[in-house]
N, C-alpha and C positions, 0 to 999 in steps of 0.2 A: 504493500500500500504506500509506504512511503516513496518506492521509485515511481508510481502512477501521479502521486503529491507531484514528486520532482518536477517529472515532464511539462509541466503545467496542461493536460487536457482534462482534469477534473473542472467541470463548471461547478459542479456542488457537491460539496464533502457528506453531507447528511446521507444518500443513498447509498455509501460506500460505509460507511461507520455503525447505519442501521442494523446492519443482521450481528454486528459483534456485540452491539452493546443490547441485543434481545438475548444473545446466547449466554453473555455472563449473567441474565437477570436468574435463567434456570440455572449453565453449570458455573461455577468458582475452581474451575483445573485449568494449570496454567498451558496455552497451547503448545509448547513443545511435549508434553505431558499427557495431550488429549489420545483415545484411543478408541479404537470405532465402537465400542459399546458407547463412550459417552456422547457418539454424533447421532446414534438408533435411539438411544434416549430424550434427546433433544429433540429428533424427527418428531416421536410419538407424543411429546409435548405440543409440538407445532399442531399435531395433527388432533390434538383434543382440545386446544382454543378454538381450530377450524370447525368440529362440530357443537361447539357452543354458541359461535356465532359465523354462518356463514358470509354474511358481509365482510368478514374481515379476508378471506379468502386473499385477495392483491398482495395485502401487507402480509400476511402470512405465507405464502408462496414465493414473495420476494425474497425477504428473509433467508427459508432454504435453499433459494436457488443463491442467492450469496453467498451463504455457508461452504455450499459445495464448490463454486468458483474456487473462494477464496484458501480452501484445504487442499485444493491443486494444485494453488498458486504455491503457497506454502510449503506443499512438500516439494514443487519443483526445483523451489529456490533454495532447498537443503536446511529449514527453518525449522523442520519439524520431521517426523519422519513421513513416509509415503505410505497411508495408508486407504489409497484406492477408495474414497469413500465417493458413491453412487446413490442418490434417492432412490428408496424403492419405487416401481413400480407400480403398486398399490399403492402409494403415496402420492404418485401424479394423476395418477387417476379419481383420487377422490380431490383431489384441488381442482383438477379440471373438471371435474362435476361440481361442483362448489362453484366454477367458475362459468360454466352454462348456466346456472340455477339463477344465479344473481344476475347475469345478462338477460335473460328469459323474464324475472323480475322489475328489473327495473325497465328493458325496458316498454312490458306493458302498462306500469305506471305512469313512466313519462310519458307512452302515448295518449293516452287518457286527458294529461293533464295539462302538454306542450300548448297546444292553441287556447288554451284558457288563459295560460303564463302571459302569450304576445297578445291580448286581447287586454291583463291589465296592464302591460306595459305601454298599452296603445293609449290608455285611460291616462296612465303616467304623466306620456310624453306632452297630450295636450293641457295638464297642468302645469307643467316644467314649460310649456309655453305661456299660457295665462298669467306665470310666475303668482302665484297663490300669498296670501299675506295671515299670519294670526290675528288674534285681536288687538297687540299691540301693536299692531305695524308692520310688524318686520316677517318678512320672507321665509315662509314653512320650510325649503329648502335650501343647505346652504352650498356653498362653494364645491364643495366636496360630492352634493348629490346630484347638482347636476353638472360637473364633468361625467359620474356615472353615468348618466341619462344619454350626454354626448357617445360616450364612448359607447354604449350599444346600439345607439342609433349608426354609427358608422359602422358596427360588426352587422347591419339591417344591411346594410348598402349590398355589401358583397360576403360571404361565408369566409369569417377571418377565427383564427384565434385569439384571446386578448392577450397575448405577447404581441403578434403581429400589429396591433392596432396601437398599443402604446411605446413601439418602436418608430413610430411614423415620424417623417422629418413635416415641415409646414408645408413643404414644396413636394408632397410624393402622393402627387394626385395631377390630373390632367381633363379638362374638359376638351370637345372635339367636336366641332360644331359644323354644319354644311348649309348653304345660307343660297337660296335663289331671287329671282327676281320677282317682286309681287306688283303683277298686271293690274290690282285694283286700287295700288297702293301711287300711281303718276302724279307728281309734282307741276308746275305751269309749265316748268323748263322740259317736259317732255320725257325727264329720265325717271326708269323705276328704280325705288326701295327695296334694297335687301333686306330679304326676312329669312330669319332662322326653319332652315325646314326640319333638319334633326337635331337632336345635341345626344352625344353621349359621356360620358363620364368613368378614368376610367383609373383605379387605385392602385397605387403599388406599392407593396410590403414585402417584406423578408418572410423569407418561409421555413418552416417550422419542421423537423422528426425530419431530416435528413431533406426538404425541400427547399430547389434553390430560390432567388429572390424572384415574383414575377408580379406582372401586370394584371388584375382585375376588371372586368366592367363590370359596372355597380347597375344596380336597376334603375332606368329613366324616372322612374315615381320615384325617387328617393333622392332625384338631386337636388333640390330645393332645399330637403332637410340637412342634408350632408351640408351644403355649403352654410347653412345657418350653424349645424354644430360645428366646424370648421370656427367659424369668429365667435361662437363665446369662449370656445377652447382659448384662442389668440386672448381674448378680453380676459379671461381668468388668470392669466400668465403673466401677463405683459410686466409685473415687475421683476417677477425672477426671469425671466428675459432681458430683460434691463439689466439688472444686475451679474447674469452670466457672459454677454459681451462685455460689460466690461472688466470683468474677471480676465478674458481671452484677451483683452489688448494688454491688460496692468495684472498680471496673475502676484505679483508681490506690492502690489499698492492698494490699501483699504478703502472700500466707496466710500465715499461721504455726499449729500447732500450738497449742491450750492449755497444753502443757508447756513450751513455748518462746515465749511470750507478753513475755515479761521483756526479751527480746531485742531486742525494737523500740523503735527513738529512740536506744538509747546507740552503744556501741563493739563491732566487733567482730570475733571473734578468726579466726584461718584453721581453729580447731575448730570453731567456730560456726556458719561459713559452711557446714561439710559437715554439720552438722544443718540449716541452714534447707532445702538445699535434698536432703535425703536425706528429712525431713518426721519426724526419728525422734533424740531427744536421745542414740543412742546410735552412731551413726553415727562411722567413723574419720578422723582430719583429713587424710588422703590424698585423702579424696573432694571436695575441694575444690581440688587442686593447680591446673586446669585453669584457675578464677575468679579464681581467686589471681592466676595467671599474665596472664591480660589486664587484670586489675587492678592489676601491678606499682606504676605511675607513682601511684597516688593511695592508696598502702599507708605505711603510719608505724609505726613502733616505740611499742608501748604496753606496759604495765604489766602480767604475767603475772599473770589474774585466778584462777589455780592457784599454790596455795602447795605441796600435794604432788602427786607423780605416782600413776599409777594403783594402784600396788605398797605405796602409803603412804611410798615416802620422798619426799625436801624436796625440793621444784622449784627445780637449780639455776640454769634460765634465767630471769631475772626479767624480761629485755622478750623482747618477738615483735612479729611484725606484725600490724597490725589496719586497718582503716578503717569510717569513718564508716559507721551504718546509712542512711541517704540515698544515699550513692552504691552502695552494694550495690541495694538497693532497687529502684532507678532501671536497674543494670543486668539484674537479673534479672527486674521488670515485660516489659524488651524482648522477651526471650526466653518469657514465656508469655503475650505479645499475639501474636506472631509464630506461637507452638503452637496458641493458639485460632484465628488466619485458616487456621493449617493444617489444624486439624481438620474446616473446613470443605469441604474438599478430597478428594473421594473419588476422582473419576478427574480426569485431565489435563482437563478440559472440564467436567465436571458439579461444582455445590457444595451442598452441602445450605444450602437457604433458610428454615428455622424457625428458634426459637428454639433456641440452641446446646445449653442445658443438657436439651431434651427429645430430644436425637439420641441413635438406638437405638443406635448401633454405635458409640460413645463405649467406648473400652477405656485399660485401665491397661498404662502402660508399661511392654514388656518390659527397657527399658534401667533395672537401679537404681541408675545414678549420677544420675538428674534425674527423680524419683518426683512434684516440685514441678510438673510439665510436665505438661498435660493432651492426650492423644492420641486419635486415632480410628484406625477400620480403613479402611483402602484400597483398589483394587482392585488394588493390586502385591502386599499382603500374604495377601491370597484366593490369588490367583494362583498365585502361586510354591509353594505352598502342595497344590495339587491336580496340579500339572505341573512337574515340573522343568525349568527355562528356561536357557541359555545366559546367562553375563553377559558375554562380551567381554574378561573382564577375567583377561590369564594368572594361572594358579597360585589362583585365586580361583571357587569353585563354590557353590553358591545350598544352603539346609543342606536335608535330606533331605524328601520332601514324605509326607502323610501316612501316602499307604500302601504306602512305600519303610520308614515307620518299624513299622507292623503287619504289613509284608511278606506284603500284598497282590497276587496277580497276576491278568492276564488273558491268556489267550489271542491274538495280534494275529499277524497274516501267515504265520502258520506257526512263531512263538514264543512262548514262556512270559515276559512282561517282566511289569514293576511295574507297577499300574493307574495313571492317569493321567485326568483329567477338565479338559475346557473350559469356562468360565466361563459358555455359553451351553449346555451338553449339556444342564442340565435344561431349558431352554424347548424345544428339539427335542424332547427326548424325551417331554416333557409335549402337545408336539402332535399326533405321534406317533401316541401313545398313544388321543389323541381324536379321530384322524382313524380309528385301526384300529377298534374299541371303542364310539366312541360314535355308532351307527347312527342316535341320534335329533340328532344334532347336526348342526347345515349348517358350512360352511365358514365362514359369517357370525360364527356364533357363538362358533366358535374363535376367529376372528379377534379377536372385542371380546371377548372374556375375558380374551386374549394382552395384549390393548389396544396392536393396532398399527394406524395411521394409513391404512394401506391395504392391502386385501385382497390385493394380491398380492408381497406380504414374506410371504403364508403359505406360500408355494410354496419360501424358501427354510430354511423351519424342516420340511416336512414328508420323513421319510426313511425312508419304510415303503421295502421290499424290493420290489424286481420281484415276489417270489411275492404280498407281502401286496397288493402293487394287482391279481394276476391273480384272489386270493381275492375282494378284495372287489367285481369286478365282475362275478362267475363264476355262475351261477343255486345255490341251497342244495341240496346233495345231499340227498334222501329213501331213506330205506328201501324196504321193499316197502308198498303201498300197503292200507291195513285198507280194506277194503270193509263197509258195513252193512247187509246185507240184510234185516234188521230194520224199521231207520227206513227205506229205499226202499218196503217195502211196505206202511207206514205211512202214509207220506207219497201216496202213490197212491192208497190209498182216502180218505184227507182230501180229493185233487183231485177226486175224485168226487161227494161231499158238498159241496165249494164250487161244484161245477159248478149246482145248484138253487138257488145264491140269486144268480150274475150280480154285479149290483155292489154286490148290497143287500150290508149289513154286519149279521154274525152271528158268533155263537159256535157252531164245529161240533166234535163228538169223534167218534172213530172208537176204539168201543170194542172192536175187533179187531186191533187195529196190534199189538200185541204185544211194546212194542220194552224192551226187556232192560236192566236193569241197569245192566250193562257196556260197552254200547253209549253210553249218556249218560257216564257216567264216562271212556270213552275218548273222547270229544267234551271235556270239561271240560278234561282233564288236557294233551290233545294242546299243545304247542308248536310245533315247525316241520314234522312229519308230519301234518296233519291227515286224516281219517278219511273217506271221501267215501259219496255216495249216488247214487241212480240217479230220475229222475223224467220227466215229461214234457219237462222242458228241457235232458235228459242227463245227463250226470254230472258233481254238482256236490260241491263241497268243505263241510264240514261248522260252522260254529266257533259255539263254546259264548257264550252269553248268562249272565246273572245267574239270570232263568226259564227258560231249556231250551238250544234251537239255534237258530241262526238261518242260514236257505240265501240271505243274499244271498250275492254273491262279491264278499266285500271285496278279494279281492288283485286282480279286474278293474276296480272302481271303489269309490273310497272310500264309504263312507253318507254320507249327506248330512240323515238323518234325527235322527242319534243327539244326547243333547244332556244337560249333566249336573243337567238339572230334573229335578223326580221325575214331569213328566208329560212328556218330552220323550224318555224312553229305549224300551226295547224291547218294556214291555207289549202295546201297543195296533197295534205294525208287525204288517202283510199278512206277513213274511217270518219272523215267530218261533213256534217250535214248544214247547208245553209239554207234559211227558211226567209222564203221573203214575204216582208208586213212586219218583221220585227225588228223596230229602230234601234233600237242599240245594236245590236249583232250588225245590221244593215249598215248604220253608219262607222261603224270598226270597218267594215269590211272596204267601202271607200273610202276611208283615209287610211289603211294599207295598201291600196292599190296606187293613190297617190306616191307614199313613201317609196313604193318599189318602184316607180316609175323614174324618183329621184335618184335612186340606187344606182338603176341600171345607168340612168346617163350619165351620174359621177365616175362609176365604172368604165366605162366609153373613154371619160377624159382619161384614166389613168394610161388606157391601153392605148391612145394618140400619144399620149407623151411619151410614154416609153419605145413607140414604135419610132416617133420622133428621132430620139435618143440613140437608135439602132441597137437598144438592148432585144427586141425581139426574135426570140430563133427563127421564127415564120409568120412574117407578116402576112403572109399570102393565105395563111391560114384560116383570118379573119373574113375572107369572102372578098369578092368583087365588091362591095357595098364600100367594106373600110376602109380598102386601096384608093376607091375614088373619093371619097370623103375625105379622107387627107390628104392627097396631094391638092384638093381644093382649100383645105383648112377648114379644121372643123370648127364653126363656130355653133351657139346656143340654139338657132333655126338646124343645123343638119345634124347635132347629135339628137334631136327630139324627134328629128326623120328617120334618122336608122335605129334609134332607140324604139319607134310607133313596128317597125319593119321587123324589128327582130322580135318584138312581144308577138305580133299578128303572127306572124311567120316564123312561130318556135320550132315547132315541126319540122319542117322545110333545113333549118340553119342548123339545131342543134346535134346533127351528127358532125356538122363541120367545126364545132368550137373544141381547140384546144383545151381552152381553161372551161372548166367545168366547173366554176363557181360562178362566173358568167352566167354559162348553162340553168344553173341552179337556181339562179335571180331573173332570168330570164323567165323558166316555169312557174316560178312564183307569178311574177307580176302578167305572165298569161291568166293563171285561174283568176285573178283578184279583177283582171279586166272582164274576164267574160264573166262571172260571177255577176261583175257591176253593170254591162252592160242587160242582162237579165233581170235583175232589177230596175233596170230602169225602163225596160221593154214593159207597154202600158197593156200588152196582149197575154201577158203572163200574169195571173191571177195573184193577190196575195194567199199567204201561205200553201203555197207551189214550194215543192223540195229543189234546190239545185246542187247539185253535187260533183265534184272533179272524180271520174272514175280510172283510177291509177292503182291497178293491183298490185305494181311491183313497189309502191308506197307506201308504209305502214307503219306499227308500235313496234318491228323486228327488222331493222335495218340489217344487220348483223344475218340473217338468216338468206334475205337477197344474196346478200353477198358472197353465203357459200353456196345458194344454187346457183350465182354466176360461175361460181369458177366449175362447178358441172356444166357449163355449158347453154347456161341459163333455163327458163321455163319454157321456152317453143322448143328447144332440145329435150326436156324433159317427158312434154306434151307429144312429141314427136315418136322418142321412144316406145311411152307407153302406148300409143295407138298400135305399132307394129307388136307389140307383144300380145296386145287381146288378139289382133288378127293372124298374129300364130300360136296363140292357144285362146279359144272364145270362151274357155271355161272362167274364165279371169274377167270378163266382160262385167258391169256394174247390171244389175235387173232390180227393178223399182216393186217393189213388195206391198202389198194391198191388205188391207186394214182386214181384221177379222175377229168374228165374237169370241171373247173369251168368259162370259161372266159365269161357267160351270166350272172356272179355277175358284170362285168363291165361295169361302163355308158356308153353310147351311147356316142360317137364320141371321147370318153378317149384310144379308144385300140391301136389307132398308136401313138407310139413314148412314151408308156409304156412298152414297152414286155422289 
C-alpha cells in the first residue's frame, strides 16, 4: 500500500484502508502472523452481517474483495507468507444474490417513485423562481439551496453526473444557432430580418469511470432555464471570483479592500483585523476574537489609534493590542491558499482541473465571519440539501432540505412524507425518459449522450416499469380499420392499363378511378391507423407521399429507393400514385417539376463549360443538339430549348447520354411534366389516378441490379418463355374457385361465414 501511496495514483485513500480497518475490528493478529483459518473466519463474519442486513451487500463485498487483493499483494511482496487465500465460492454467490436482491429492490422502488421525485422538483424549481419570502422578509431559500436547485437543473439539460456538472468551467457550454430570412418581417429599405430558425445548445464536461471529456446537446426546452441557472450561479460567486483572480495575479499579497488600502505595511489593531478579514470597514472587533486568539504570543501593546469612542466620548484606553501587518499577512495568506486547494475539491476523489478563477460553481460564503475566504460548492452541500442524511452525531441534525423548507410532498409506500431526490435521479430519469419516448433513439445513442464508457452501465440507469417494457414491446393498438374502396378501384383499372405496356415505361391515367377527396386526405393525415386498399397483391396498407400515395409496404421492408435529392424521391417510383383534385399533392407536384426543370438546365451549363474547357472525353456524345448549341453559344433562350427537347424526348436521347445523372434528372422532370400537364388537361376528370408505370423502379434498387447483371428482365422473360415451351408442364394454369364448406365442423357454420 505504501508503494501505490508513493506512485501518486491513489485519488482516495478511504477505499484502500476500508477492508483493513473492518478486518482488525473482528481479528487483532498481527499480519505477518495471519493464517488462513483466520481469513475463513473473517469471511464467515463478512458473510453473517450480509445476512442481517442485505443492503449492506457493496460495503461488505468490497471489503472481501480487498482483503483478498490485498493478501496477494502481500504475500507477493515477501510481507507475509503466501498463503493462496481464495473467496469461497459459496461466498460469491451469496453476495451476488445479495446483490441481484437489492438491484431487483431498489430498483422497483425507485420506479415507482422517480416521476413523482421530478414532479416535486418541478414544484421546487418554480418557487426557486418566484424566490419565496417568510414572514419576516427574508428568503425561504438560501445561497446554498438554490445553487442546488441550479445544479440539477443543469444535470435536466443533459444526463450528467454531479462531479461532471461541478467541474464545469463558465465557458464549457456553446449555443449554435441557424438564422434565415423572414419574408414577413421587410423593412422600407427592402431588406429582410434575420430570424432565429433553430438554436441548439450544447455542454461539455469531463467524463467520468474511465470516460473521456465530450460534448453534450442539452434538450431545446431546457435552454432558457440553463442559461438563467448559468447567471445566478455567476451572481452567487462573483466575490470568491473576485477574490480568486486576484489571488492568480498577487498569490503572496493579501486583498484588501480600496477603503482599507491604508492598512497594509503598518500596525494593526484587533479592530482592524475584523475589517481585513470581514472585507467591510465597518465590521465589529468581536469578529476577530478567534485570530487574535492564535495570535496571542506575537500581539504587543500599541498606541490606541482612537482618540474617541463611537458615542463621541474620549477613548479612555490609550494602549491595546496590535501586531505587525507581516505577521497577520503571512497568517491569513495560509488560510486562503488552503481555501483555494479547497475549492478545488468537489467530491472526495474528483478536482476541478482548469483555471481556478473560470470554475462555475465558485460561490460566496455562507459563513460571514471569513467573507476574505474564497469557497466553492461540493457534493456534501448539493446533497444534504435535496435528502436529509443522518450525521452520526447525537443531538446534532443536518438543517432542513429544500423541500422540507417549501413543504413539499410525495406520495412513497403508502405515505405522505417530504420529497427527497438522489444526486443521480436526474440521469435515470433523463434515461428513462429516452428509453420510453425516444422511438428513434438506439440504446447506443443514449449511451454517448449519457457519455458513459460502456454500454452496459445503461442497464443500471434504465427504470421504466414492468408495464412500460410490456408497452413498448406490445404490437400498437388500431382502431377499426378505414377501408378505401375508392382508391382499390382505382388502383385496378390502372393495373389494367399497365398490363399493355409490360416493362416498357409510360405515363398511364385512369380517368374513371374516381377517388375522393377524403380518401387522399385520410391517407395524408393518417399516423398510426393507416387506411388500406385492396389490389391484385391483397390488401395493402396505404401511406401518403409528398405527390399522392405510395403502396409499397414500408412496415414489411424498409424503401430502399427513397433519397433526399430532388431526383432520388418519389416522382419517378413504379409504386407512387398521383391523384388529381388534391391540392397539396397537386401543387408539390408543380413546383417539383419547376425545380427539375431548373436542375436540368443548371446541368446543361455545367456540361457547356466543361465541354468549353475541353475536359470532355466525348463531346459528341451529347447528340447533335449540344454540338450545335455551343458552337452557337449557349445562352438562357437555347438551354431552355434543348432542356424542353430532352425532357419531351427522354426516350429518344436517353440511351445516348453518357452521364447518367443527366439521365436520371432528365426522367425525373419527364414524369413531373407529364404528370403536370394531366392535371392541367381540363378533359381529365378530378380524382383520375395518374401514375408513371416503370417496373424496373422500385423500394429494391439493389435487386435491378442483380437481374441486370443476369442479363436483365427481357432476358429473363425471354428465357423462361423457351423453357415452358420445352416443357409445358411448367406453364402457369389459372385455378377456379370451388366449395369447400364440408371442411367445416359440424355445428361451427353459423355465425362463421
Amino acid at each position: 500500500m505504501a508503494e501505490f501511496y508513493l506512485s501518486g495514483k491513489a485519488k482516495e485513500t478511504r477505499r484502500i484502508e476500508l477492508p483493513w480497518r473492518n478486518f482488525a475490528i473482528k481479528q487483532s493478529v498481527p499480519i505477518w502472523d495471519l493464517r488462513i483459518r483466520d481469513l475463513r473466519d473473517f469471511e464467515a463474519y463478512i458473510l453473517d452481517c450480509l445476512r442481517k442486513d442485505y443492503g449492506r451487500h457493496s460495503f461488505l463485498g468490497a471489503t472481501l474483495a480487498g482483503i483478498e487483493k490485498h493478501i496477494l499483494i502481500l504475500g507477493r511482496k515477501g510481507v507475509m507468507p503466501v498463503l493462496g487465500y481464495r473467496r469461497l465460492a459459496s461466498s460469491r454467490q451469496e453476495l451476488l444474490v445479495a446483490r441481484n436482491w437489492q438491484a431487483g429492490e431498489f430498483k422497483d422502488r425507485k420506479s415507482k417513485t422517480l416521476d413523482r421525485k421530478m414532479e416535486a422538483f418541478n414544484e421546487a424549481f418554480n418557487a426557486f423562481i418566484d424566490n419565496p419570502v417568510d414572514v419576516d422578509g427574508k428568503p425561504i431559500l438560501s445561497t446554498h439551496d438554490c445553487l442546488a436547485m441550479c445544479a440539477v437543473t443543469i444535470g435536466l439539460c443533459a444526463p450528467s453526473r454531479i462531479n461532471e456538472i461541478l467541474t464545469m468551467s463558465c465557458d464549457d457550454y456553446a449555443v449554435i444557432e441557424d438564422y434565415l430570412d423572414d419574408p414577413y418581417d421587410i423593412q422600407s429599405t427592402g431588406a429582410s430580418n434575420a430570424t432565429s430558425a433553430h438554436q441548439m445548445l450544447v455542454i461539455t464536461q469531463k467524463g467520468s469511470k474511465g470516460a473521456e471529456w465530450a460534448a453534450k446537446p442539452a434538450l431545446n426546452f431546457m435552454i432558457e432555464a440553463f442559461n438563467y441557472c448559468i447567471e445566478r450561479i455567476k451572481q452567487a460567486g462573483a466575490r470568491s471570483r473576485m477574490l480568486v483572480r486576484w489571488y492568480e495575479k498577487h498569490p503572496d499579497k493579501l486583498y484588501l479592500p480600496h477603503e482599507l488600502e491604508h492598512l497594509r505595511g503598518g500596525l494593526v489593531t484587533c479592530h482592524e483585523v475584523a475589517q481585513i478579514i470581514r472585507l467591510s470597514p465597518n465590521a465589529p472587533s468581536a469578529a476577530s476574537d478567534n485570530i487574535m486568539e492564535d495570535l496571542r504570543k506575537k500581539c504587543f501593546l500599541i498606541s490606541n489609534p482612537k482618540t474617541f469612542q463611537s458615542d463621541g466620548k474620549i477613548n479612555n484606553r490609550h494602549k491595546i493590542y496590535g501586531m505587525e501587518w507581516k505577521v497577520l499577512e503571512e497568517y491569513l495568506l495560509k488560510k486562503v491558499h488552503k481555501a483555494l486547494e479547497g475549492c478545488r475539491k468537489v467530491t472526495a476523489a474528483n478536482l476541478y482541473q482548469g483555471k481556478l478563477s473560470n470554475m462555475l460553481f465558485l460561490c460566496d460564503s455562507s459563513d460571514s465571519s471569513s467573507p476574505y475566504l474564497p469557497t466553492a460548492v461540493t457534493y456534501q452541500t448539493i446533497r444534504k440539501r435535496l435528502k436529509r442524511l443522518s450525521t452520526g452525531i447525537p443531538g446534532y441534525e443536518n438543517p432542513p432540505t429544500i423541500f422540507e423548507k417549501l413543504n413539499i410532498t410525495i406520495p412513497e409506500n403508502g405515505q405522505v412524507k417530504f420529497a427527497s431526490m438522489a444526486l443521480h435521479d436526474m440521469r435515470r430519469w433523463l434515461t428513462t425518459q429516452a428509453e420510453i419516448h425516444g422511438e428513434n433513439l438506439s440504446d447506443v445513442v443514449i449511451n454517448k449522450w449519457a457519455n458513459r464508457s460502456s454500454l452496459a452501465q445503461l442497464k443500471a440507469y434504465d427504470f421504466r416499469t414492468a408495464g412500460s417494457l410490456a408497452h413498448a414491446s406490445s404490437m400498437p393498438e388500431t382502431q377499426e380499420t378505414q377501408k378505401l374502396s375508392d382508391f382499390s378501384n382505382g388502383m385496378a383499372a390502372v393495373e389494367k392499363l399497365e398490363d399493355q405496356f409490360g416493362l416498357e415505361r409510360a405515363i398511364v391515367t385512369a380517368h374513371d378511378a374516381e377517388v375522393a377527396f377524403t380518401s387522399m386526405e385520410a391517407i395524408s393525415q393518417a399516423v398510426e391507423d393507416r387506411p388500406i386498399a385492396t389490389c391484385s397483391q391483397g390488401i395493402i396498407v396505404l401511406y401518403p407521399t409528398l405527390f399522392g400515395a405510395c403502396v409499397h409496404q414500408h412496415h414489411e421492408k424498409p424503401c430502399r429507393n427513397y433519397s433526399n435529392d430532388i431526383c432520388g424521391a418519389c416522382m419517378g417510383c413504379d409504386k407512387n400514385f398521383h391523384v388529381k383534385g388534391h391540392k397539396p399533392t397537386n401543387d408539390e407536384t408543380r413546383a417539383r417539376a419547376e425545380q427539375l426543370f431548373e436542375t436540368v438546365i443548371r446541368h446543361l451549363e455545367n456540361l457547356a463549360f466543361t465541354y468549353n474547357r475541353g475536359v470532355a472525353d466525348d463531346p459528341a456524345a451529347l447528340g447533335d443538339h449540344m454540338v450545335t448549341l455551343v458552337e452557337k453559344g449557349l445562352d438562357r433562350k437555347n438551354l431552355e430549348e434543348l432542356a424542353n427537347h430532352l425532357v419531351d424526348h427522354f426516350f429518344e436521347v436517353r440511351d445516348l447520354l453518357k452521364d447518367r445523372q443527366l439521365a436520371s434528372r432528365l426522367e425525373e422532370a419527364f414524369v413531373a411534366r407529364g404528370v403536370v400537364t394531366r392535371l392541367d388537361d381540363v378533359s381529365i376528370k378530378n380524382g383520375a389516378i395518374i401514375k408513371y408505370h416503370a417496373p424496373l423502379r422500385h423500394a429494391e434498387p439493389p435487386l435491378e441490379l442483380a437481374i441486370e447483371d443476369q442479363g436483365g428482365r427481357e432476358e429473363i422473360l425471354t428465357e423462361e418463355a423457351a423453357l415452358i415451351e420445352k416443357y409445358p408442364v411448367f406453364s402457369p394454369e389459372p385455378q377456379g374457385t370451388s366449395a369447400e364448406r364440408n371442411q367445416i365442423p359440424p355445428g361451427k357454420i353459423a355465425g362463421n361465414i
